[in-house]
Each structure stands twice: as structure tokens, then as C-alpha cells.
DOPA-932265 format. One record per residue (C-alpha): x, y, z. Coordinates in nm, 3 decimals, always signed. Example, Ala and Ser with C-alpha at 12.3 -4.5 7.8 and 13.67 -1.06 7.14 Angstrom:
2
      xx      yy      zz
  +1.230  -0.450  +0.780
  +1.367  -0.106  +0.714
//
This chain:
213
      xx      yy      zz
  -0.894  -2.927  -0.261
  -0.733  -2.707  -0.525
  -0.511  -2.531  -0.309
  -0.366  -2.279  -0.513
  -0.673  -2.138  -0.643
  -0.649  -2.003  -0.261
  -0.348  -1.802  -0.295
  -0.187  -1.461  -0.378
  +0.132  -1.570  -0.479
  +0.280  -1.261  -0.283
  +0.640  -1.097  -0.304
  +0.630  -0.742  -0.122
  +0.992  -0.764  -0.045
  +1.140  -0.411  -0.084
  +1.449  -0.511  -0.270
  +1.227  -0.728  -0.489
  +1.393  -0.686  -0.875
  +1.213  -0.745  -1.234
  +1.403  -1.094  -1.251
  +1.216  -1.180  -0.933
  +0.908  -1.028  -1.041
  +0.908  -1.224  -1.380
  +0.966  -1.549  -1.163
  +0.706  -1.476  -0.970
  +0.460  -1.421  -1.253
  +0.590  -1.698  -1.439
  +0.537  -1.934  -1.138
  +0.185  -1.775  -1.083
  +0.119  -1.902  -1.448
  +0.228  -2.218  -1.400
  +0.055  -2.311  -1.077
  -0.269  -2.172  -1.167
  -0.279  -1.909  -0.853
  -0.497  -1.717  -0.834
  -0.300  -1.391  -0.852
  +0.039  -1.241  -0.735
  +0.074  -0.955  -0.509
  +0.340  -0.701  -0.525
  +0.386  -0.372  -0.420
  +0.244  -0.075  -0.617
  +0.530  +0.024  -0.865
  +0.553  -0.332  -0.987
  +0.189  -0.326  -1.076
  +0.237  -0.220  -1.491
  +0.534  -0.497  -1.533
  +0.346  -0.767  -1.393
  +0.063  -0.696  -1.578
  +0.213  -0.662  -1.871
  +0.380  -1.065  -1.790
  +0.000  -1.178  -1.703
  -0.158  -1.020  -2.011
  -0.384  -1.321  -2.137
  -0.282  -1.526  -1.853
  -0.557  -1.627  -1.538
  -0.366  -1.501  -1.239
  -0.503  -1.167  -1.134
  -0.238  -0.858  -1.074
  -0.315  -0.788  -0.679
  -0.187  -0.457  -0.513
  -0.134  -0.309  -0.162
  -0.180  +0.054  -0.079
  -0.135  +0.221  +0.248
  +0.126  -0.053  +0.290
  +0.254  -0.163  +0.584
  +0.124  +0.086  +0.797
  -0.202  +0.199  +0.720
  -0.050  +0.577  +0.809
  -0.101  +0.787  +0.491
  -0.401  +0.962  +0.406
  -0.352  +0.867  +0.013
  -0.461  +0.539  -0.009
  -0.775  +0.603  -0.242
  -0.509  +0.774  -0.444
  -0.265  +0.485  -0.460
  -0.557  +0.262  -0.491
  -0.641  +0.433  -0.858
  -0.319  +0.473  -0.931
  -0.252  +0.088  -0.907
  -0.571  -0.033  -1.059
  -0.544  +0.202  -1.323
  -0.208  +0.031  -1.425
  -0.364  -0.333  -1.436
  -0.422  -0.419  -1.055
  -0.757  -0.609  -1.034
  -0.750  -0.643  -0.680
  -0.648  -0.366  -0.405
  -0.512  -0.534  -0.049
  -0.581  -0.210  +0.179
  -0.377  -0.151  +0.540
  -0.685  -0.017  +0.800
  -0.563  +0.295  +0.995
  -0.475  +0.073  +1.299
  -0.424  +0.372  +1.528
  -0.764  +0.534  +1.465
  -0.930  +0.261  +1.506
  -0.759  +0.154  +1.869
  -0.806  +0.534  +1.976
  -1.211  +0.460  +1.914
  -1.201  +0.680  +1.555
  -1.495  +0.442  +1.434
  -1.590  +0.678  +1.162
  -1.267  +0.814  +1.034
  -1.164  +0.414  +0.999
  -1.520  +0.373  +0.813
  -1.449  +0.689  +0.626
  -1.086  +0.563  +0.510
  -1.210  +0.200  +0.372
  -1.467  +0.375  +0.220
  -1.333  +0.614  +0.010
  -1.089  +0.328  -0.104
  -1.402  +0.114  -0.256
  -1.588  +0.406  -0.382
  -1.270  +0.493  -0.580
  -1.223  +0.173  -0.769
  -1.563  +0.029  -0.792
  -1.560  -0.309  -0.940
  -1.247  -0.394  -0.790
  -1.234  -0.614  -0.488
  -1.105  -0.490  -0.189
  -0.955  -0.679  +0.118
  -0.898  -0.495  +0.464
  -0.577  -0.583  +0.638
  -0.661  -0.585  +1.042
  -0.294  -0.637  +1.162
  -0.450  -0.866  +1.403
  -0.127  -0.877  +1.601
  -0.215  -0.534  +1.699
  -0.563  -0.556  +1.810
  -0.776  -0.669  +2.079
  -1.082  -0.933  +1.982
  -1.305  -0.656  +2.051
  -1.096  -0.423  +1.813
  -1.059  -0.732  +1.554
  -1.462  -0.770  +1.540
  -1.491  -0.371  +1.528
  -1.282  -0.381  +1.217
  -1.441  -0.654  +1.066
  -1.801  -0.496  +1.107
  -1.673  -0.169  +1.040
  -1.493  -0.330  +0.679
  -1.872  -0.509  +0.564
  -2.010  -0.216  +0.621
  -1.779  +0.028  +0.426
  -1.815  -0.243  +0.132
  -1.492  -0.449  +0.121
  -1.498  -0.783  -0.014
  -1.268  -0.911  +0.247
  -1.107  -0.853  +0.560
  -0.715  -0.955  +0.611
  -0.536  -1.087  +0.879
  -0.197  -0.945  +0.872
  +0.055  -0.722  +0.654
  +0.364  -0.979  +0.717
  +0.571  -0.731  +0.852
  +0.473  -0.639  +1.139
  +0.505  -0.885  +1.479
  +0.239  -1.142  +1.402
  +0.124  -1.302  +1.142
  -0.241  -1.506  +1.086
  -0.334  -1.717  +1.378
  -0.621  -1.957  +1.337
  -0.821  -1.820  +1.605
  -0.782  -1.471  +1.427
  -0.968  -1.655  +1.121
  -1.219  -1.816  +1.291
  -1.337  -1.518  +1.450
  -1.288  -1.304  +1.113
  -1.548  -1.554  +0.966
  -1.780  -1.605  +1.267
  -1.826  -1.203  +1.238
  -1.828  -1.141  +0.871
  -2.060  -1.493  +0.820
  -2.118  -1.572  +0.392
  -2.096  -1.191  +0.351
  -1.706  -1.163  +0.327
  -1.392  -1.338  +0.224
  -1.144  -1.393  +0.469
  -0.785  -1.372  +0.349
  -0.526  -1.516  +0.562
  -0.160  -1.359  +0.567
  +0.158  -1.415  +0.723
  +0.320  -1.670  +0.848
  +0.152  -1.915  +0.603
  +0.446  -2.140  +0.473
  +0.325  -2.532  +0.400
  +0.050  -2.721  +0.328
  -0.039  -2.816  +0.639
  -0.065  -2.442  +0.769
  -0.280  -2.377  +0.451
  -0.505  -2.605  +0.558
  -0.579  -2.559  +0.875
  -0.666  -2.195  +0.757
  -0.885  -2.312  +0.494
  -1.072  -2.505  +0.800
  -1.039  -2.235  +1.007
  -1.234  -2.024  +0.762
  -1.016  -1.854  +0.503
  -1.116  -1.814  +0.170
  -0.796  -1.621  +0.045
  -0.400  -1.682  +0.147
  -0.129  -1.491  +0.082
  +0.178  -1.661  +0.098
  +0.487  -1.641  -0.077
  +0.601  -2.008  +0.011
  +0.313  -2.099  -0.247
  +0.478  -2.342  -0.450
  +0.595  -2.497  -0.140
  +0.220  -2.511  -0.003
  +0.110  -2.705  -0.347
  +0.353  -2.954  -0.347
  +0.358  -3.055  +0.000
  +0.070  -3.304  -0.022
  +0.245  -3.482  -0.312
//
């Protein structure tokens, strides 16, 4: 298994700095992943570092709370600056308080902004009930994400297998699953892969890649 054509080589670190965005891009490059995710205002830089290159330039908007009423906003903002993948936060209160439609409404407007571009649902599973993790999922598919997400990484959980496999047992063929959080060797990676995921964002990447060698 080609492992790291699984992951988002991720840094979302706040006091992330160009030399560590230029690592990270340069390591994305060099272990073929399949993109790097960073937060919003590093979105021109590192697409001006993967110009040519495979990796993809993958964003997060509403990030980590999924509390602004912008994101469609950010969303073109980022992909209009090179992002070719948007990682959205779900309004976790609305949806808990029962706010099916306004959570519909907010994914929504996200994909209808940046057709084209991929967009992946983060759940914060840690947060949610199974009831309220199936809910999002369905409510995701139908709003026209291409994936649903287990976790921001900064929040009290990260992904759990048990989160995956019931991300894919809901979502079927129709969806990726991207697993997030907590993901930091290869064994970890893939269990997830088993588990279901199609996606993982990780930023112990290079660590996941080499550690069946």
C-alpha cells in the first residue's frame, strides 16, 4: 500500500513560520503526498513552492470551531489563492441543538461557492453522539461534500477507529472518509485505512512512511 498517497501532510500550528512552511512543502514533494494542509494565510506561499509539483495545496476554513458565519467567504478566498481542496469545520453547536437545516445550509453554501473543488466536512467526532455523527454524515452527502472528517486536532479527541467505521458504513462508495488527529505511525495509519479511511491528515507523515521500512 502506497501510504502516503493517503495523506495531507498537515501543519495548522498557529506559530507555524515560512521556514516551516517551505519544509513542509519540500517534504510533501519528496514523499509524494498527496497534499499539505495549512491554515488559510499560508495558502499563496505554498502554492507558489508546489507550482509544477503533484501535492495539492489543501485549506481549512471555519477552523477550529466551525463558529463563524464566513466560511463560504474564506473558502473563495483560499481557493482563489491556489487551495485545491477546502477542509470545512461543521457548525457543531447547530447541529447538537437539532438545527438540521441551518447545518445543511452552511456545508452547502461552502460547495456551491467553489464548485470543482473538493470539500471534506470535519464532524469533531469527540463532540458528538453516534446518532449526531450519522446525522452529520447524511446531512454532509447530501449538501455535496466529497468527504466527511473526523476531527480538527485541537479539540479533545482525535479519530477513533470506530468513528471511521461508522463514517464509512453511513456514507457507503459515495464519500471519502478522511481521518484526523491523533494519527502518528504506521501502524495507526493502517488500521484507519482498514477501518475505512480514504484520506489522513497527519503531520507525523514522514514518520507514518518510514515506519514499515
Amino acid at each position: 500500500m502506497n501510504l502516503a498517497s493517503f495523506i495531507d501532510h498537515t501543519l495548522l500550528k498557529p506559530d507555524a513560520t515560512v521556514s516551516m512552511i517551505e519544509k513542509l512543502c519540500a517534504e510533501a514533494v519528496e514523499y509524494s503526498f498527496c497534499s499539505v494542509c495549512v491554515n488559510p494565510i499560508w495558502v499563496p506561499f505554498a502554492g507558489e513552492l508546489l507550482q509544477g509539483e503533484s501535492p495539492l495545496v489543501c485549506s481549512v476554513v471555519g477552523f477550529p470551531l466551525g463558529a463563524t458565519p464566513l466560511v463560504a467567504k474564506e473558502a473563495e478566498w483560499v481557493v482563489s489563492r491556489g487551495a485545491g481542496e477546502v477542509d470545512m469545520v461543521l457548525p457543531v453547536g447547530l447541529l447538537r441543538q437539532g438545527d438540521v437545516t441551518d447545518v445543511f445550509s452552511a456545508i452547502h453554501e461552502v460547495v456551491t461557492a467553489i464548485p470543482g473543488i473538493p470539500v471534506k466536512v470535519i464532524l469533531e467526532t469527540c463532540l458528538l453522539t453516534d446518532e449526531e455523527k450519522v446525522t452529520a454524515c447524511s446531512i454532509s452527502m447530501d449538501a455535496g461534500a466529497a468527504f466527511v472528517k473526523t476531527s480538527t486536532g485541537f479539540s479533545n479527541g482525535g479519530a477513533t477507529l470506530e468513528d471511521v467505521r461508522l463514517m464509512r458504513e453511513t456514507v457507503g462508495s459515495l464519500m471519502g472518509v478522511k481521518a484526523s488527529g491523533g494519527i502518528r505511525n504506521y501502524e495507526t495509519a493502517i488500521a484507519m485505512v482498514e477501518a475505512g479511511a480514504s484520506r489522513l491528515g497527519s503531520s507525523s507523515g514522514i514518520v507514518i512512511v518510514n515506519g514499515n521500512k
